[in-house]
MITI-667834 format. One record per residue (C-alpha): residue in one letter; x, y, z. Coordinates in steps of 0.02 Angstrom, whole numbers, padded with zeros to 5 digits, always signed. Example, Ala and Ser with C-alpha at 12.3 -4.5 7.8 and 13.67 -1.06 7.14 Angstrom:
a+00615-00225+00390 s+00684-00053+00357 
This chain:
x-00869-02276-00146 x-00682-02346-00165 x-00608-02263+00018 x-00448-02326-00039 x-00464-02186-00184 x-00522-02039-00091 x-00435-01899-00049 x-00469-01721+00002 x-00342-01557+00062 x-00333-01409+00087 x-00280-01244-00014 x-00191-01084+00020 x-00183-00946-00094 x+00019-00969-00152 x+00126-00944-00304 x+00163-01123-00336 x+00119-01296-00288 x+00238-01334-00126 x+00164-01159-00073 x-00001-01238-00065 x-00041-01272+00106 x-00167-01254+00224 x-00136-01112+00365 x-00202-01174+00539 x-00312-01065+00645 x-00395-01003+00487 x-00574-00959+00555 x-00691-00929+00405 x-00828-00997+00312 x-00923-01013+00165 x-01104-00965+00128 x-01143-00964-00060 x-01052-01093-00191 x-01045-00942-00350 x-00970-00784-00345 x-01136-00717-00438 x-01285-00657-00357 x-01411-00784-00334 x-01580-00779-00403 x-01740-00724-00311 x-01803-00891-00251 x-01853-00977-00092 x-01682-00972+00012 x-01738-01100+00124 x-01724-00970+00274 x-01548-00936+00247 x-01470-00883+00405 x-01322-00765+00330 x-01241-00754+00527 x-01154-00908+00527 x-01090-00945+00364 x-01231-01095+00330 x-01230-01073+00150 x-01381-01064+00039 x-01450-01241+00090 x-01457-01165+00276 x-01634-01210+00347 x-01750-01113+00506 x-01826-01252+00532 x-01681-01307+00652 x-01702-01277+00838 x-01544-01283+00940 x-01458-01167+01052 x-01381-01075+00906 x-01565-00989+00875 x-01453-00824+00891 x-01280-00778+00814 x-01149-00809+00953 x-00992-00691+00978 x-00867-00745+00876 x-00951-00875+00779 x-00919-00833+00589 x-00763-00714+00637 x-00590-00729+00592 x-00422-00742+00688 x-00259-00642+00662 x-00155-00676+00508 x-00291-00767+00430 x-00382-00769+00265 x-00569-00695+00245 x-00683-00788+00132 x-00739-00676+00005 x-00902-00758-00049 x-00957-00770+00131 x-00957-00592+00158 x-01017-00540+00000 x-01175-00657+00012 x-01189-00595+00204 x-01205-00380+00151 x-01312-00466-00016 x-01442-00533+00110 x-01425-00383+00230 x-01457-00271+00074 x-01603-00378+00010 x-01683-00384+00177 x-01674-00194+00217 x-01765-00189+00032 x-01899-00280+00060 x-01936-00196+00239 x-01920+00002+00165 x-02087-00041+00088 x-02179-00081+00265 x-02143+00082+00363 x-02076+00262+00331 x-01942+00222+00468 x-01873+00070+00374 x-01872+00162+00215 x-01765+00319+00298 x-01669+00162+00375 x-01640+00097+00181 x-01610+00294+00116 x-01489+00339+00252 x-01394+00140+00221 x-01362+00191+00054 x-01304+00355+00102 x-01176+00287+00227 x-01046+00255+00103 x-01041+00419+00032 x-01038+00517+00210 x-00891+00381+00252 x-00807+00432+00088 x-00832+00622+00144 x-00759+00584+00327 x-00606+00499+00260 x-00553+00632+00138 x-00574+00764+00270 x-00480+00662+00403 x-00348+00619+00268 x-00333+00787+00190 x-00302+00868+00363 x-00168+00744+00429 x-00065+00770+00258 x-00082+00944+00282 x+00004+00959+00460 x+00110+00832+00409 x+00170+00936+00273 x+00180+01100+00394 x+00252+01001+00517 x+00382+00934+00386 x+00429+01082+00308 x+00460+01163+00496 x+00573+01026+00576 x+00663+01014+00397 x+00743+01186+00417 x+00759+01175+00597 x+00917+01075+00567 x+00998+01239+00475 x+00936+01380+00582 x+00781+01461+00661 x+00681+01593+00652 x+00675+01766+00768 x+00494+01820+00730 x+00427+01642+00777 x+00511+01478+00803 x+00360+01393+00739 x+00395+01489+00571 x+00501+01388+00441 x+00653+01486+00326 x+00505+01537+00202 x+00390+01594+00290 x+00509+01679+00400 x+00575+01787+00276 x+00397+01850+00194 x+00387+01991+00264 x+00559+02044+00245 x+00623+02194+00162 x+00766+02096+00075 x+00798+02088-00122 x+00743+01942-00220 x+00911+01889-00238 x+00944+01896-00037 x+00782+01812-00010 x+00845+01685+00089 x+00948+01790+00191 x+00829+01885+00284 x+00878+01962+00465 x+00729+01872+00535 x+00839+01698+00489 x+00950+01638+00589 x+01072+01524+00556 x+01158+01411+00707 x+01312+01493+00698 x+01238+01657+00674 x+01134+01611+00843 x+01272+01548+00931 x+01427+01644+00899 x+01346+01799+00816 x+01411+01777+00655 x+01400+01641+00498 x+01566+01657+00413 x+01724+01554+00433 x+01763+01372+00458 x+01729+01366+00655 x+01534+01453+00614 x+01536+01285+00450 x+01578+01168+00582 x+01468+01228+00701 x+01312+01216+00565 x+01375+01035+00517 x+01374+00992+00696 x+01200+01049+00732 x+01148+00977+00577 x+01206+00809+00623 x+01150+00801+00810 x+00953+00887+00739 x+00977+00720+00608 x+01005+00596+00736 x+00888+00670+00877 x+00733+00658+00739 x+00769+00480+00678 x+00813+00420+00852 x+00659+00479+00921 x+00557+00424+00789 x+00648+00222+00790 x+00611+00219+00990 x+00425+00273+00977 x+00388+00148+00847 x+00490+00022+00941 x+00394+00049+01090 x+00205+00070+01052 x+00173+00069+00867 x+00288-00071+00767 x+00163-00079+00634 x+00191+00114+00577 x+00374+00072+00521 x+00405+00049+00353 x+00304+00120+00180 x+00143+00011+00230 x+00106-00004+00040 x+00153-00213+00033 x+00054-00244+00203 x-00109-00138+00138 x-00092-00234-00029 x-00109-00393+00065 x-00248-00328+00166 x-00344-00265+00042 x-00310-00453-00056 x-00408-00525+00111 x-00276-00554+00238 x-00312-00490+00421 x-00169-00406+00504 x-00238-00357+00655 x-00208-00180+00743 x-00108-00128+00577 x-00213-00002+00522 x-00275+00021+00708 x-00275+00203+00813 x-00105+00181+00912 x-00047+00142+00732 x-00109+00303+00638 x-00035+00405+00794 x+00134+00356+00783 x+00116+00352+00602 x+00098+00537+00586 x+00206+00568+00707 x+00355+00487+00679 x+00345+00503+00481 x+00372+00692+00521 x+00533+00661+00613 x+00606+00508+00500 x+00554+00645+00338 x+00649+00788+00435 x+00813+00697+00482 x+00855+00695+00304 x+00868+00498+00284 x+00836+00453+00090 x+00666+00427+00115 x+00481+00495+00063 x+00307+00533+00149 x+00223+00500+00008 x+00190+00298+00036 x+00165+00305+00225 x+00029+00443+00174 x-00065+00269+00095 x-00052+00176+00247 x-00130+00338+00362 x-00250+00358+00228 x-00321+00180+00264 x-00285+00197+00440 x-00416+00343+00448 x-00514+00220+00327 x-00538+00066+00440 x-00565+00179+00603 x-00699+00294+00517 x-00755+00100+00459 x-00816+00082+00648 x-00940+00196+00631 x-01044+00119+00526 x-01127-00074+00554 x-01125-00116+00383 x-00939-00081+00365 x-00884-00126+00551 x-00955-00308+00518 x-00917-00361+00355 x-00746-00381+00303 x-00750-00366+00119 x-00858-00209+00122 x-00715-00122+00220 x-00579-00180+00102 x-00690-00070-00021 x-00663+00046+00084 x-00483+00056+00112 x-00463+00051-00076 x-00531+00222-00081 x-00438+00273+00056 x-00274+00214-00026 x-00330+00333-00164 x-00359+00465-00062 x-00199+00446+00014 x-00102+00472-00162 x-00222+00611-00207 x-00164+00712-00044 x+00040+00646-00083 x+00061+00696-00246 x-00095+00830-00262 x-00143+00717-00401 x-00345+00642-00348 x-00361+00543-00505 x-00188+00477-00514 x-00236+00428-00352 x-00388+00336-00398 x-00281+00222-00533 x-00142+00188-00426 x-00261+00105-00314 x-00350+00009-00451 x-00176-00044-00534 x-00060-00067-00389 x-00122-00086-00246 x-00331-00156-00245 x-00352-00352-00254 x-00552-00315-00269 x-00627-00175-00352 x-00805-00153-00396 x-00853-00001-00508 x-00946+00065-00346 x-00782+00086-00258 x-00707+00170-00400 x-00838+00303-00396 x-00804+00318-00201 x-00633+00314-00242 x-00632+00487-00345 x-00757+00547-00212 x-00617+00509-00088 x-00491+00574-00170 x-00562+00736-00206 x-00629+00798-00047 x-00430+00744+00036 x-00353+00847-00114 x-00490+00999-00085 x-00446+01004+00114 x-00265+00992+00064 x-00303+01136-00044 x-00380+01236+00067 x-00250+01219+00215 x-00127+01285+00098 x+00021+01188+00176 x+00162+01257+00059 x+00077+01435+00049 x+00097+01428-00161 x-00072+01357-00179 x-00013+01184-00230 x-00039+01031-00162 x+00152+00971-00184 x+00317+01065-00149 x+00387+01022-00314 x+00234+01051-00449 x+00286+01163-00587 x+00249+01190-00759 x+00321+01206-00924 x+00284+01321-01084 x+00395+01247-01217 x+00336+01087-01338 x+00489+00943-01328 x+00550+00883-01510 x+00522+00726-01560 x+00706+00693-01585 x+00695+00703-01399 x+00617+00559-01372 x+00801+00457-01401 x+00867+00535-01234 x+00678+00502-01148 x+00698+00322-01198 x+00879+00337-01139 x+00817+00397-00970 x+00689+00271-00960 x+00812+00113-00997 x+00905+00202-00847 x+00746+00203-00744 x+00720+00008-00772 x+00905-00024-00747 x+00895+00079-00582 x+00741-00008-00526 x+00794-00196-00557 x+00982-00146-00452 x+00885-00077-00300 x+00756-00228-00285 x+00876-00339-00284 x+01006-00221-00161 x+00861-00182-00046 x+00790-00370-00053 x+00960-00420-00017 x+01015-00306+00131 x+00813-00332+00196 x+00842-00513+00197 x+01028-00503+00310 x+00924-00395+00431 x+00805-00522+00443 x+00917-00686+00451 x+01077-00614+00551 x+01064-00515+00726 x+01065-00342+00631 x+00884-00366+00639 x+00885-00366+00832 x+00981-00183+00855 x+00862-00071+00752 x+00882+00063+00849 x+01075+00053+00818 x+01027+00035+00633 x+00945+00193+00614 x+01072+00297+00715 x+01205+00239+00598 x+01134+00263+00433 x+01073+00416+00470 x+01247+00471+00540 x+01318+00425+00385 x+01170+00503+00300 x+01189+00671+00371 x+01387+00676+00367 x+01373+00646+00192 x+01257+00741+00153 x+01258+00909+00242 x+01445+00971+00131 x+01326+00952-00050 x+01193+01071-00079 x+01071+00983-00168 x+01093+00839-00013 x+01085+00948+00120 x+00914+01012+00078 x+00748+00901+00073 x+00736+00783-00045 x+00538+00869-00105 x+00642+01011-00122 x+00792+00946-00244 x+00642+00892-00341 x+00563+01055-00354 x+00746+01116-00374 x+00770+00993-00535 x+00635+01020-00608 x+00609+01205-00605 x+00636+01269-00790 x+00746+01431-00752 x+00687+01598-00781 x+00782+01778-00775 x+00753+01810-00599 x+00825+01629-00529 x+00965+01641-00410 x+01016+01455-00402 x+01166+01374-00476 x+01075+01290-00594 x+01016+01440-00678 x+01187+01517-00686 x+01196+01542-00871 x+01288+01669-00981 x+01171+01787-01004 x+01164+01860-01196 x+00989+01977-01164 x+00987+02072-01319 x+00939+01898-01393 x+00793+01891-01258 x+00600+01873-01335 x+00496+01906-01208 x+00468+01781-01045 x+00553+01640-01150 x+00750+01641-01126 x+00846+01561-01266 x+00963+01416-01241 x+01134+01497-01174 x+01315+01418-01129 x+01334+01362-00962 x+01396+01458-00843 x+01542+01407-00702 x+01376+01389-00563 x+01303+01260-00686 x+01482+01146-00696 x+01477+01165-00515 x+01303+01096-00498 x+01326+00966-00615 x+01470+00883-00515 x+01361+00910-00340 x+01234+00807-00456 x+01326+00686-00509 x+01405+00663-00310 x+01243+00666-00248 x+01173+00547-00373 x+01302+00419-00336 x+01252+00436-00138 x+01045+00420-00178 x+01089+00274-00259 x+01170+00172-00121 x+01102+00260+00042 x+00932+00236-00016 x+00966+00051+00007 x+01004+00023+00168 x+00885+00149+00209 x+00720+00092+00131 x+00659-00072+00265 x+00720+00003+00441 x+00595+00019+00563 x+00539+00196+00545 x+00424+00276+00425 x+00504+00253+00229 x+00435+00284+00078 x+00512+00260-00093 x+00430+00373-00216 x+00541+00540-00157 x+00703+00435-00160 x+00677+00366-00336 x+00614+00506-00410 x+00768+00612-00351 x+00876+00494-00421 x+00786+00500-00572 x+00766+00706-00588 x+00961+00706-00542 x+00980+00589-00681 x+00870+00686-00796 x+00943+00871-00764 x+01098+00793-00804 x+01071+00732-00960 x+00935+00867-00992 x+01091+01000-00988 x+01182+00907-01083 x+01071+00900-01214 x+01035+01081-01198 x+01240+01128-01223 x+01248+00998-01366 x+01115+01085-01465 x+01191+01267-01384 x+01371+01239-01453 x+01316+01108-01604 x+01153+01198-01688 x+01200+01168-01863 x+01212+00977-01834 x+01089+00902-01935 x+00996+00822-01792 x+00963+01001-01730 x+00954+01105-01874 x+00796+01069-01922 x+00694+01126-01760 x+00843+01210-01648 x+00911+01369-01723 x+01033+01471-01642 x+00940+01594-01506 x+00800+01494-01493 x+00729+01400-01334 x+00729+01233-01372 x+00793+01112-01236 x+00690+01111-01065 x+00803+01026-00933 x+00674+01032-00806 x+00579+00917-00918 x+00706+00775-00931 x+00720+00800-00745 x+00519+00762-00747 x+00528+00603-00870 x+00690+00546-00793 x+00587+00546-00617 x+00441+00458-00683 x+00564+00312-00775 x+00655+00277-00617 x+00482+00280-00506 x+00416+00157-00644 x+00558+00044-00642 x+00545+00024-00445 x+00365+00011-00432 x+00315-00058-00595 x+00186+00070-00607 x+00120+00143-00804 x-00057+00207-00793 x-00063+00297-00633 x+00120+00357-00645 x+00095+00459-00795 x-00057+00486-00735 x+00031+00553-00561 x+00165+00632-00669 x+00046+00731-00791 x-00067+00798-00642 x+00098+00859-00552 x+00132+00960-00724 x-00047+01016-00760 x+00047+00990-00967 x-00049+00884-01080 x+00063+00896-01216 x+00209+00810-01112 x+00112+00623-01089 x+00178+00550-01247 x+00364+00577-01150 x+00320+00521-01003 x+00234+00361-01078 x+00376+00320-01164 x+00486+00318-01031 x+00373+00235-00898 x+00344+00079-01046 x+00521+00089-01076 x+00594+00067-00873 x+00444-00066-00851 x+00504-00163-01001 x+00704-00152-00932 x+00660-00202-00781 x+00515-00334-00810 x+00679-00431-00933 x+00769-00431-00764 x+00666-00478-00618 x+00483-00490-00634 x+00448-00421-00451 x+00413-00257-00406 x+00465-00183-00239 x+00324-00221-00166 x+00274-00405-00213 x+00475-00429-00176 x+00437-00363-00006 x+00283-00456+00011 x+00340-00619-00035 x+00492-00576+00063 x+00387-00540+00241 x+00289-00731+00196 x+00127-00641+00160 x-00023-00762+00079 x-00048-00646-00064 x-00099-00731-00239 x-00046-00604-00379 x-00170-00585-00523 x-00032-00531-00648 x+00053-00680-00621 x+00067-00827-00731 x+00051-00996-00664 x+00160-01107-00751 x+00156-01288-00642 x+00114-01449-00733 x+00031-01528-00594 x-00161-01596-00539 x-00247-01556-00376 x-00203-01740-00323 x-00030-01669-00318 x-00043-01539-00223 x-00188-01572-00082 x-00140-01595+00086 x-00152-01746+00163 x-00034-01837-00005 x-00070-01996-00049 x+00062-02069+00045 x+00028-01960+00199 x-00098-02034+00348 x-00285-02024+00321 x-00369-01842+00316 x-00438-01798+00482 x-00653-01793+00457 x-00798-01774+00556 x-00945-01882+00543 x-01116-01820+00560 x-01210-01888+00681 x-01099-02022+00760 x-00972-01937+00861 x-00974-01882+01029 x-00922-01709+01099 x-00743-01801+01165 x-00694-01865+01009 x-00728-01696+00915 x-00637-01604+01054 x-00480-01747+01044 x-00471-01703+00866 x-00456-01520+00874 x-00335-01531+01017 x-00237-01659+00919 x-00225-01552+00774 x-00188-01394+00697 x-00299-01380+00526 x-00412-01234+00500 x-00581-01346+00486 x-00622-01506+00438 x-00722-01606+00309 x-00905-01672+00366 x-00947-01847+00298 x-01087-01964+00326 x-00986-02096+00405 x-00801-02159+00397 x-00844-02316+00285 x-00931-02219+00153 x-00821-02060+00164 x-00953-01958+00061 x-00943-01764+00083 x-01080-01672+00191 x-01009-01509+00217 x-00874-01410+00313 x-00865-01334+00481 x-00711-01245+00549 x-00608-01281+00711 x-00664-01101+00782 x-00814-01109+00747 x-00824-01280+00820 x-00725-01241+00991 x-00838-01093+01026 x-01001-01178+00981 x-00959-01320+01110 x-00888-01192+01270 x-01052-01099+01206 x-01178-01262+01226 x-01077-01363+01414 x-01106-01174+01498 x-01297-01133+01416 x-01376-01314+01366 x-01415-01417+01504 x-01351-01596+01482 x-01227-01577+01367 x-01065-01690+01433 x-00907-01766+01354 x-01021-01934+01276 x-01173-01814+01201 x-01166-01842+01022 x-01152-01694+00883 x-01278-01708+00761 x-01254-01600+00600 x-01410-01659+00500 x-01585-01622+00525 x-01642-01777+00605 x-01540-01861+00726 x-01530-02048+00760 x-01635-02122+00887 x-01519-02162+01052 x-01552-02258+01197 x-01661-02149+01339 x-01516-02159+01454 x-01425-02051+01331 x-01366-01879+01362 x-01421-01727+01261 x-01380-01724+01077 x-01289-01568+01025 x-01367-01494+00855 x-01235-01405+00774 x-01296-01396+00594 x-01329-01203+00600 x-01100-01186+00587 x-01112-01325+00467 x-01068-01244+00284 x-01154-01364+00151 x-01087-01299+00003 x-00903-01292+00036 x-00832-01274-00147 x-00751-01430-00204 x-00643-01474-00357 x-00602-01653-00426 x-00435-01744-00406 x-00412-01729-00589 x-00433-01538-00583 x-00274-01445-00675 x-00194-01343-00574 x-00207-01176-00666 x-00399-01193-00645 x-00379-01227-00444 x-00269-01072-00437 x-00376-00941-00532 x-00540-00986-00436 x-00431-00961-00267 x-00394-00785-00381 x-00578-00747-00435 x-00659-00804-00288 x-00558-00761-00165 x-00560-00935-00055 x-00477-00997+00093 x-00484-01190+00040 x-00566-01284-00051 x-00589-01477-00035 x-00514-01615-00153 x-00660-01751-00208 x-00646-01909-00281 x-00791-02005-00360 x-00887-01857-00238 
């Protein structure tokens, strides 16, 4: 073979062809050369421990007769190999097989193995359910703590406070049992010293939560800041991120999403809720051998717990199930999806049953409507969604924008400073507006609540005509002075989601987007829904509503466009169809309101797709450096895997291993002198033909392993990786037999390949590298 034309490199899973490169410290192997199953035939006494690959042989007797720790494992911020570890559970599953039909003990072994997924599935929704629940409580309580507190109980929050009050309906929230911080203070809760005095307490509750919540990430938990959704997408694509779905992690999580949700920032529970769902996933994972041991069986298992963590956000268990298989899951058997729903409806029955809002809903803001939408209405849905996808495109690239200053300037360095300041400004803007002062689940419940006769806000304030009243329904009426007054709080507090939401989504607390872009959307929506609505009010005899809107009837639903409006701008940041209207439609329990909804999520993905093809979180992935190979995404290079392999053609020699003529020094000189993950194994330099692969860790820990347990091995014993070693002289030292690490089928591609192919079998199969051949 030509040496002169050989080449080989190494592949990373990357978006283009520079991207390409081989991370070092990358500890994994490879065991079969398919992704399919293999056939029942003689394995050759596979050993499935140490990666050996289906040529692996018994018949070898060295010192690595048993698995050593470590051997086979991977390092932080590295890659698993997905064909290893599905060959290692197929071989554990065969063999536990074939022994349940030797004993009854082995076959309750095999009965409870298969069980252990379901009773994982079970613990996880539980453990989920529960934490979303006192999150919620916990919320809810610390939310109105900012405005007031309650006599009865402290723990009590302004609703529950006031349910056993003697009130009216319309004084509801005025109950003695309430009060207010000026009421508490000074006695009374009128005049501008008692409105200074709220906005002060207000502001100093704001900055106390978020402060407290920045410092106790800072200083035990850094991996809980954030939404968690772009890291979990990378884990679950293979990547190991090591303590970020660990116990300190879920802790601080759940306790400092409560305070960064109650200081009022522009931000959501609902995606953090994804990364403690999978948090409760991996540590439940420990319980188990057959998930604690094999990495791709536990990314099946965070899947589901991503579901489960939507199903317990949104109360919606099957939305939940599709967001994980369209958004966030890079592998996704049909077992999982099964587990999946299982997940995701034991977290949304515990939810249920601790009641957290006291309505018997899973969300604050579920509702649902009576009246069928026109199909003339879906011109203002499509409107709504074009404004989703408009809205979406702006704040990637705002938030990618600001994200990236933080990163490359020393704002990144005072965090703590960051989050006192935005939140100041947060709170000082927000506390004068109504619909910002309260939580942001609530101005969603608030937007899309379709008024009735007894509602009290300013949204409802109608003129009331009630000889002209049928029943529950109330016709469409002229808007009232309240509703011009809430339309320009709206509008005000539209302008300030917009921007705050910004700088706010990134800092290192707790953030989630879905709350802050639906608002924006709903606020968008009840806007234009009421505008409608006084169109068709003033104009009925136009001939776009004369057909379906008479005078005195009920035909525009505000609270509706607030719903579509929500699910456009969600779609346009997230990029999400399926599982949003999905999410959207469960929230509604309305069938009949899907075809809206659809139209508007299709509409704000197209708008936004013809501006930046990125969602927010594959812009904040490939912003953070993450190894994360998208499936959706085209590749669109012209080049050969000659062009892209690592060492080039012009570069010095690729660093190999021969197999049976090097001693233990030179091996050691050449992982000291370099940096790769592992390292081709040939049969000598001169004839440069490919043996197999064997990586660096695997390497250093086999060697400590055989100088401190195998007597004579010393700096000139030669490594043998074949079967038969070379006679040596009987002065020699020991020969060190290291073909048990050695993988023999390491998957290899020609220097001709095209580069599309290299890249979708790094998709398909999930690999770490894979070797460049020429001639073989």
């Amino acid at each position: 073979m030509d040496q002169k034309g050989y080449r080989r490199g190494s592949f990373q899973s990357a978006t283009s062809d520079e991207d390409m490169l081989e991370i070092a410290g990358a500890s994994m192997d490879f065991s079969v050369a398919d992704d399919d199953p293999p056939l029942d035939r003689e394995m050759g006494g596979f050993s499935s421990y140490n990666g050996g690959g289906m040529n692996g042989t018994s018949t070898m007797m060295d010192f690595l007769e048993e698995p050593l720790p470590g051997v086979g494992t991977y390092e932080d911020f590295n890659t698993i190999d997905w064909v290893r570890e599905k060959s290692r559970d197929r071989d554990r599953h065969r063999e536990i097989t074939n022994r349940s039909k030797e004993s009854t003990w082995a076959l309750l072994h095999s009965v409870s193995d298969a069980f252990s997924g379901w009773l994982l599935m079970l613990l996880i929704g539980l453990l989920a359910g529960s934490l979303a629940g006192l999150i919620d409580i916990s919320a809810h309580w610390m939310t109105d703590l900012k405005e007031g507190v309650c006599l009865a109980g402290f723990w009590f929050n302004h609703e529950h406070c006031c349910w056993k009050s003697n009130t009216t309906f319309t004084d509801r929230d005025k109950c003695p049992e309430w009060k207010s911080w000026s009421q508490l203070i000074l006695g009374h809760g009128e005049g501008a010293f008692a409105y200074i005095l709220n906005y002060f307490m207000y502001v100093i509750w704001a900055l106390m939560f978020s402060l407290l919540a920045v410092l106790l990430v800072k200083g035990f938990a850094p991996y809980a800041c954030g939404s968690g959704i772009p890291e979990i997408k990378t884990i679950l694509s293979g990547f190991i991120i090591r303590g970020y779905l660990g116990k300190w992690t879920l802790v601080i999580k759940t306790i400092t999403l409560v305070l960064a949700v109650s200081s009022g920032l522009s931000l959501g529970k609902e995606g953090p809720l994804v990364h403690v769902a999978c948090c409760c996933g991996n540590i439940l994972c420990h319980l188990f051998t057959k998930y604690r041991k094999n990495e791709a069986k536990r990314r099946e298992v965070l899947s589901a717990a991503a579901a489960a963590g939507v199903s317990v956000a949104f109360g919606a268990p099957i939305g939940g199930v599709l967001f994980s298989l369209e958004e966030v899951s890079y592998y996704f058997p049909l077992k999982t999806l099964w587990r999946s729903f299982f997940a995701a409806l034991v977290a949304a029955f515990t939810l249920r049953s601790i009641n957290p809002f006291g309505n018997s809903r899973l969300v604050l803001f579920y509702v649902e409507f009576h009246m069928p939408w026109h199909l003339l209405e879906l011109v203002p849905f499509i409107l709504l969604g074009i404004f989703g996808g408009l809205w979406g495109a702006f704040f990637i690239r705002s938030n990618i924008a600001w994200c990236r200053r933080r990163k490359t300037t020393r704002l990144g360095k005072y965090p703590v400073l960051e989050v006192f300041v935005v939140t100041a400004i947060t709170a000082i803007l927000a506390f004068p507006n109504e619909y910002t002062r309260m939580s942001t689940s609530e101005l969603i419940s608030e937007l899309f609540n379709d008024c009735g006769i007894l509602d009290s806000s300013q949204l409802c304030e109608y003129v009331n005509d009630f000889n002209s009243t049928k029943g529950d329904d109330l016709p469409d009426r002229a808007a009232g002075p309240g509703v011009y007054t809430a339309m320009w709080q709206l509008a005000l507090a539209l302008i300030m989601k917009v921007f705050i939401t910004i700088f706010t989504f990134g800092m290192k607390v707790p953030s989630g987007l879905f709350i802050p872009s639906m608002a924006v959307g709903a606020i968008a929506g009840r806007l234009l829904g009421v505008a409608v609505e006084q169109l068709a009010f003033y104009h009925h005899d136009w001939a776009i509503f004369s057909g379906w809107c008479s005078q005195g009837a009920d035909c525009i639903t505000p609270g509706l466009y607030a719903m579509v409006g929500a699910a456009a701008c969600l779609g346009g940041v997230t990029r999400m169809t399926v599982s949003l209207v999905v999410i959207m439609f469960e929230l509604t329990g309305g069938l009949e309101y899907i075809v809206p909804l659809m139209a508007a999520a299709m509409t704000s993905k197209w708008v936004a797709d013809a501006i930046g093809r990125e969602g927010i979180y594959d812009a904040h992935i490939r912003l953070n450096g993450y190894p994360f190979l998208e499936a959706k995404e085209e590749f669109s290079h012209k080049t050969r895997a000659m062009d892209v392999m690592r060492p080039r053609k012009s570069d010095p020699p690729l660093t190999v291993i021969t197999q049976d003529s090097m001693t233990v020094e030179d091996v050691e000189t050449i992982v000291t002198k370099t940096t790769y993950s592992g390292y081709p194994v040939v049969v000598s330099r001169p004839s440069q033909r490919l043996v197999g692969f064997v990586l660096r860790r695997d390497l250093i820990i086999s060697i400590e392993n055989a100088r401190k347990k195998q007597d004579g091995i010393v700096s000139t014993s030669v490594i043998c990786f074949t079967d038969y070693c070379p006679p040596l002289p009987p002065s020699s030292p020991s020969v060190l037999k290291l073909r048990s690490i050695l993988d023999l089928s390491p998957f290899t591609v020609t220097d001709e390949t095209p580069m599309e192919i290299v890249v979708d079998i790094f998709r398909k199969l999930g690999l770490r590298q894979c070797l460049v051949t020429h001639n073989g």
